[in-house]
C-alpha positions in Angstrom: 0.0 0.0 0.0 1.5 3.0 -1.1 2.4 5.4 1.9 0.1 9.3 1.9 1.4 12.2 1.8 -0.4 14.8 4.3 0.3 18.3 3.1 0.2 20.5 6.4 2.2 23.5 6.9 3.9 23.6 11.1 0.7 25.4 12.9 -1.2 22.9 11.3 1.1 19.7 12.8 1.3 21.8 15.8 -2.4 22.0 15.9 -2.8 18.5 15.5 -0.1 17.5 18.2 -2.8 19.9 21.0 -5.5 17.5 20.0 -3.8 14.8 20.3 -1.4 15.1 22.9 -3.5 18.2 25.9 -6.2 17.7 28.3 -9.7 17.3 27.3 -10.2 20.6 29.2 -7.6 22.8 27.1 -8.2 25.7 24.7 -7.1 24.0 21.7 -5.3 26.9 19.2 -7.4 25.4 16.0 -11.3 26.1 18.6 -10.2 29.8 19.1 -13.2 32.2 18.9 -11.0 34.6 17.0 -10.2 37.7 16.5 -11.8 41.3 16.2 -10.3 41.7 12.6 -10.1 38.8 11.1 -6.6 37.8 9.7 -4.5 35.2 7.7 -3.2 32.4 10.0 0.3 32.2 10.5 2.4 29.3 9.0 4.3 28.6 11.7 2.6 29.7 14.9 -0.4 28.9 16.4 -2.9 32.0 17.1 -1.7 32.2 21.1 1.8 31.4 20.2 1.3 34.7 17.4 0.2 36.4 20.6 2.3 36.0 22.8 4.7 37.5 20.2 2.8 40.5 19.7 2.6 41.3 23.6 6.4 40.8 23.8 7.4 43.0 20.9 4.5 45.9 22.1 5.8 48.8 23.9 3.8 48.5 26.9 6.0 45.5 27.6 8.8 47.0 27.3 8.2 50.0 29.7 6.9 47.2 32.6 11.0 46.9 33.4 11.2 50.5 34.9 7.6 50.1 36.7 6.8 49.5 40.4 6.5 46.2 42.1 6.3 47.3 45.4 9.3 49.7 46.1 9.4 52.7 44.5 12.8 53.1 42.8 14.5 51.1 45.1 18.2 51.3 45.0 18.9 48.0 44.8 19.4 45.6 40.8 17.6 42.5 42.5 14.2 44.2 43.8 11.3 43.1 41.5 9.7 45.4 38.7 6.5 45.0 36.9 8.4 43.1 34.6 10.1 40.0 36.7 6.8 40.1 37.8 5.2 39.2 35.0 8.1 37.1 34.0 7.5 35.0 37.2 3.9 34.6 36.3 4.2 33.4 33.5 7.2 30.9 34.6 4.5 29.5 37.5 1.2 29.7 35.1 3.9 27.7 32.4 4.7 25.1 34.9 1.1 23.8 36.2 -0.2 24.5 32.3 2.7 21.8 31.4 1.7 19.5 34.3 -1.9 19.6 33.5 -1.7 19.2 29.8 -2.8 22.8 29.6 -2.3 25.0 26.4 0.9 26.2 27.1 0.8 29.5 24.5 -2.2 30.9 25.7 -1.4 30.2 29.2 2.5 32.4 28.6 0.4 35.4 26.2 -2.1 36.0 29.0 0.8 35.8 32.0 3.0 38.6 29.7 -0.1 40.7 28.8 -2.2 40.7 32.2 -0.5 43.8 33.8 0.4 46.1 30.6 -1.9 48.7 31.6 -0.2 49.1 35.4 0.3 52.6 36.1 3.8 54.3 37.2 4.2 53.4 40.8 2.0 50.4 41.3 -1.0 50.0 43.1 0.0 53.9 44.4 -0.3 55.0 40.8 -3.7 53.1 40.1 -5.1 54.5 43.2 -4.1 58.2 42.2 -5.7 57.7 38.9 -8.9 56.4 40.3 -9.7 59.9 42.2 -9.4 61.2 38.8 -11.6 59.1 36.8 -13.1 55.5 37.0 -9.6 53.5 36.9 -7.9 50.0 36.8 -5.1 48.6 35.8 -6.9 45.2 34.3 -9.2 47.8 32.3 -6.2 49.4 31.0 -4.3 46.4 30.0 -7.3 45.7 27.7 -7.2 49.0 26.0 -3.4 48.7 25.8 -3.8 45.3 23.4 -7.1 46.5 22.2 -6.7 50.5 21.3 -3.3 51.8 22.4 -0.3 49.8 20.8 0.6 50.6 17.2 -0.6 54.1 17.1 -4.3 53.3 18.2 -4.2 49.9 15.9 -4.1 47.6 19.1 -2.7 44.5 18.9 -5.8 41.9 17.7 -5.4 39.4 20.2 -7.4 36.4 19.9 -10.8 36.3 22.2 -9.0 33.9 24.8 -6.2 36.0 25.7 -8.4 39.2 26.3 -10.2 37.1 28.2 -7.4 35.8 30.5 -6.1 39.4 30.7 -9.8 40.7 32.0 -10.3 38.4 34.3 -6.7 38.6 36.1 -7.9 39.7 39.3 -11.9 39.8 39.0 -14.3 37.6 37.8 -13.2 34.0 36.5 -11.8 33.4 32.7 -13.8 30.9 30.4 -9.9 29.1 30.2 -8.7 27.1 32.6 -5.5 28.6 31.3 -6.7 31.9 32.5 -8.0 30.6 35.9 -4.2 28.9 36.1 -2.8 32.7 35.5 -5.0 34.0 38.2 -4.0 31.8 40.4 -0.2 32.4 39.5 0.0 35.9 39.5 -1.2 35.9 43.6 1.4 32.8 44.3 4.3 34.8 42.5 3.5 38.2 44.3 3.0 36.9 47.7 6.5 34.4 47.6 8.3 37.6 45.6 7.2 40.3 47.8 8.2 38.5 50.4 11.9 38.0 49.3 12.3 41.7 48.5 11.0 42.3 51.8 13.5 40.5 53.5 16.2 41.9 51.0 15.0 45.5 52.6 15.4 44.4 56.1 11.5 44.8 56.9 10.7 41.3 57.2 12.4 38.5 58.0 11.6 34.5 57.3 10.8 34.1 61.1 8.0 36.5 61.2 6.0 34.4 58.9 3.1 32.7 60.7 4.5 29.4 62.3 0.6 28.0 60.9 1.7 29.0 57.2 5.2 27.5 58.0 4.2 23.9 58.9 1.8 23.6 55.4 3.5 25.8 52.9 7.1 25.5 53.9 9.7 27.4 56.0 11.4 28.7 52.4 10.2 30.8 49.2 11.6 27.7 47.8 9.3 25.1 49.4 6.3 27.1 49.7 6.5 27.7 45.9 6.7 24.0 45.2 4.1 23.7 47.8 1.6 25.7 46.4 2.4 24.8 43.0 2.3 21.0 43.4 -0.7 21.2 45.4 -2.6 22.9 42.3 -1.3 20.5 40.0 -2.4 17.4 42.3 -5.8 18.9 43.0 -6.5 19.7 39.2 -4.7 17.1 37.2 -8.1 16.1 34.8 -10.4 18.1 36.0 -12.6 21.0 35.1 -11.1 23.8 37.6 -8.0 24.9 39.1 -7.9 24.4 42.8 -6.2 24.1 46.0 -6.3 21.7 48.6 -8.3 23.1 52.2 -5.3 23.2 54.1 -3.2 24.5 51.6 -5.8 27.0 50.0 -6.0 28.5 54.3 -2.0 28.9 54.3 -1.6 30.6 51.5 -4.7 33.3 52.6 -3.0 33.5 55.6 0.2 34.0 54.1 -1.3 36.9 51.9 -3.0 38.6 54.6 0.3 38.7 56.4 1.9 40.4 53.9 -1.1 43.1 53.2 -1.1 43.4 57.2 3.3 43.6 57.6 4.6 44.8 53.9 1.3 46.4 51.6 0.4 48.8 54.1 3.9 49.0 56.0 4.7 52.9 56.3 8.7 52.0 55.8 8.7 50.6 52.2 5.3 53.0 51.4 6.1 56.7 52.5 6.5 57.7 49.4 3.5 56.7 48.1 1.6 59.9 48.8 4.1 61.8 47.1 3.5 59.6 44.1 -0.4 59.5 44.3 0.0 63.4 44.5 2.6 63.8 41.7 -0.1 61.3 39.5 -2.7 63.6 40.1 -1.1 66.6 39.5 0.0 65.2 35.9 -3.4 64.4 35.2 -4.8 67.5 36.0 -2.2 69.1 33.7 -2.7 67.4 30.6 -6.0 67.4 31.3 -5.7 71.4 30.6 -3.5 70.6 27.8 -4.1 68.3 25.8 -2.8 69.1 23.1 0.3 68.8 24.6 0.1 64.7 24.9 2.8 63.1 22.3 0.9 63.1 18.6 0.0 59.3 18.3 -2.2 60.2 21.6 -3.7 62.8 20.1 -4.1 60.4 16.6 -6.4 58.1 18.9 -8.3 60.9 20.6 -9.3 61.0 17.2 -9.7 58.1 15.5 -11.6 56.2 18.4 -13.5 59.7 19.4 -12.0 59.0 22.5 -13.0 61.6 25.4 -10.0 63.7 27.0 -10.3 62.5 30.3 -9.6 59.0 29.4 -6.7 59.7 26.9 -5.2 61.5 29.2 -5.4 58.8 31.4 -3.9 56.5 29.0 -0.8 58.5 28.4 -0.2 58.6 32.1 -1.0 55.1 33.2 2.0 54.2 30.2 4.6 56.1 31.9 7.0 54.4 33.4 8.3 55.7 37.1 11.0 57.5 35.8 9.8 59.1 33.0 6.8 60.4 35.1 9.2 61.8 37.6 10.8 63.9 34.8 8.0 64.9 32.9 7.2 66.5 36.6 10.2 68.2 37.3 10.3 69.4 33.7 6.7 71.3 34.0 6.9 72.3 37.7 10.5 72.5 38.9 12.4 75.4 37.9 16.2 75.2 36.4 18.9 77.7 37.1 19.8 79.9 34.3 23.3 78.7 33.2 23.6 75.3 34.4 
């Protein structure tokens, strides 16, 4: 019998190979809902693995490496940004997708895109923003892939990975790779946080409860591989991704502990209310100037009949720390003549 030739270009075999090979609960890449505008499919990438491309090459990315974790600025090269952040995300997210015969792709594009919209200064420069007008970062990171990137073209990611970004912190994603990325972005924060804090002399690994200890693990080592293997165990072929009892307890009590010793902890936050203050101040600026916001702003002002209030917003949630802080000194702090 003479042997067939199947002629199938690499997404196609790689297409093949998800149906074959992931869980009966994964987004397969060939079942995507789509895209807004429809385009031609790649030849060699799957539509999530064309997305996760698109999110690393967009600008927004890019700025997340001079963006607040949780210190402002520190003074220090091994403190967490926005961007380790998100980098850690999606290493955790990767890992229990990969265990649980998850789609792997759309698991990594919704970990790298879930926090492009954070503002300057973390959760300080979200909160300034809100007084301003109605405000959050998840929101923003949709109208950074939807509106913002290429000059007010967005980035035309497929239906699953807006819906993973969305549902980040609120709500619960129709993909259990999204629910998997939820889940991952509170393990990395909580296990990261509290290494920098210990870095900065604030906390130290004794003052974690001796209750979180004995389950989770007296390491950020162990309690990652706790937490993480105790998804995997507690998932593996089913329809959700969950945590055992015990386990599920530790790690709320391990995130209260930090929101009661490190979140709210006047040491690594006093100058927070300077930020908040400088946000505002911005805002209010451009708000009175807006013609003054850099052109391809002003190009989706207009092509999206967007209201100046909320492009105003947009070009001050994408600053990063440090450019913020100059554009600041540049419209409010005198220079000597001569220097």
């Amino acid at each position: 019998m003479p042997q067939t030739t199947i002629n199938m270009n690499i997404r196609e075999e790689k297409e093949l190979h998800e149906q074959q090979y992931l869980s009966r609960y994964a987004a397969l890449s060939m079942n995507s809902k789509g895209r807004e505008k429809a385009i031609e499919p790649c030849t060699y990438r799957t539509c999530y693995q064309r997305d996760r491309d698109r999110i690393i090459h967009c600008k927004a990315f890019r700025r997340l490496k001079h963006k607040t974790q949780v210190f402002l600025a520190p003074a220090g090269d091994h403190y967490r940004t926005r961007l380790t952040h998100t980098l850690e995300v999606s290493q955790i997210a990767r890992s229990i997708a990969s265990a649980l015969k998850l789609n792997e792709d759309l698991t990594e594009a919704i970990a790298l895109g879930h926090d492009l919209g954070h503002t300057p200064f973390g959760h300080a420069g979200e909160r300034a923003l809100s007084k301003c007008i109605e405000f959050s970062h998840t929101m923003q990171s949709l109208r950074v892939v939807d509106i913002l990137e290429r000059d007010g073209e967005g980035l035309n990611l497929s239906w699953e990975v807006r819906d993973g970004i969305i549902n980040h912190t609120d709500g619960e994603a129709a993909t259990l790779e999204g629910r998997a990325v939820k889940l991952s972005d509170k393990i990395a924060y909580i296990n990261h946080d509290m290494d920098d804090a210990m870095r900065a002399g604030i906390l130290k690994e004794s003052d974690v409860p001796a209750g979180v200890r004995k389950v989770l693990g007296e390491t950020r080592k162990e309690r990652l591989d706790s937490l993480i293997s105790d998804i995997i165990t507690n998932s593996y072929d089913r329809d959700e991704i969950r945590m055992s009892p015990d386990v599920f307890e530790a790690f709320k009590d391990l995130r209260q502990f930090l929101f009661d010793n490190l979140y709210f902890n006047p040491v690594c936050k006093s100058e927070e209310s300077k930020a908040e203050s400088m946000i505002i101040t911005l805002y209010n600026y451009y708000l009175d100037h807006v013609m003054e916001l850099p052109k391809e702003y002003l190009k989706v002002m207009e092509t999206h009949n967007v209201k100046p209030e909320r492009i105003v917003a947009d070009y001050i949630s994408g600053m990063t720390d440090y450019y913020s802080v100059a554009v600041f000194k540049e419209l409010y702090i005198p220079e000597f003549w001569g220097r």
